[in-house]
C-alpha positions in Angstrom: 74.3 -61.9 -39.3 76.8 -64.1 -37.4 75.8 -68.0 -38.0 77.4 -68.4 -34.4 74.8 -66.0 -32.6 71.7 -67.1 -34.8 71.5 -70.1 -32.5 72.2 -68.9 -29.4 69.5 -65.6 -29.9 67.3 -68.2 -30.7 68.1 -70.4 -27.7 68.2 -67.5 -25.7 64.5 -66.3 -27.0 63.4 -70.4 -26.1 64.4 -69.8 -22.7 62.9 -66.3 -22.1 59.6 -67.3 -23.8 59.5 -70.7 -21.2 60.9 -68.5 -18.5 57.5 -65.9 -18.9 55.2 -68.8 -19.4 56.4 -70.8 -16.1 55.8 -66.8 -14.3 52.1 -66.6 -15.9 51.1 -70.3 -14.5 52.6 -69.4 -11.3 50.5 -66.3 -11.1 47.4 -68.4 -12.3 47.7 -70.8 -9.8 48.2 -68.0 -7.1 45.2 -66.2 -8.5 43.0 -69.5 -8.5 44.3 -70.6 -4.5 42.9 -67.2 -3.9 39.5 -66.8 -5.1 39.2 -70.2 -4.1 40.3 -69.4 -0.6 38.2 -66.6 -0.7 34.9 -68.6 -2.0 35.7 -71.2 1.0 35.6 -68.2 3.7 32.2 -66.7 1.9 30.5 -70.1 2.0 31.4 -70.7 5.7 30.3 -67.3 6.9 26.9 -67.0 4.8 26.2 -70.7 4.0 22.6 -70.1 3.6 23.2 -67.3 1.2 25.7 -69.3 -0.7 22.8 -72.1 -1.4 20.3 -69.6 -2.6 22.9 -67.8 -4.7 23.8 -71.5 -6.2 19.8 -72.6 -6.4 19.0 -69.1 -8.2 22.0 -69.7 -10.7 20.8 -73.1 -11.5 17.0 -71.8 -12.5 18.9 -69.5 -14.2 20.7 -71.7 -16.3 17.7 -74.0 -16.5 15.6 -71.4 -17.8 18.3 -70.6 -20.6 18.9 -73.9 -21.4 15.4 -74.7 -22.0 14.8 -72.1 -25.0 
């Protein structure tokens, strides 16, 4: 191995590896404005159903949590 392109693989893996985690977050933060988009819309056309939905999983996690 070359002691001249050790280095430079290995800066040029750094980069790669921060260049593929900087394109993950931006899908994350894509995929969260999404769903969150899309829980906004469901809550302002079935607002009623969204409370029951939200009181049931409460009870739910009531009733677990008291066992």
């Amino acid at each position: 191995m070359n002691e001249t392109t050790g280095p430079e693989e290995f800066q040029d893996k750094i980069k790669e590896a921060k260049e593929a985690a900087g394109s993950a977050a931006d899908q994350a933060r894509q995929a969260q404005e999404s769903a969150r988009k899309s829980f906004e819309r469901y809550v302002q056309e079935q607002p009623v159903r969204a409370i029951l939905t939200a009181f049931g999983a409460g009870v739910i996690l009531a009733l677990l949590m008291r066992k």
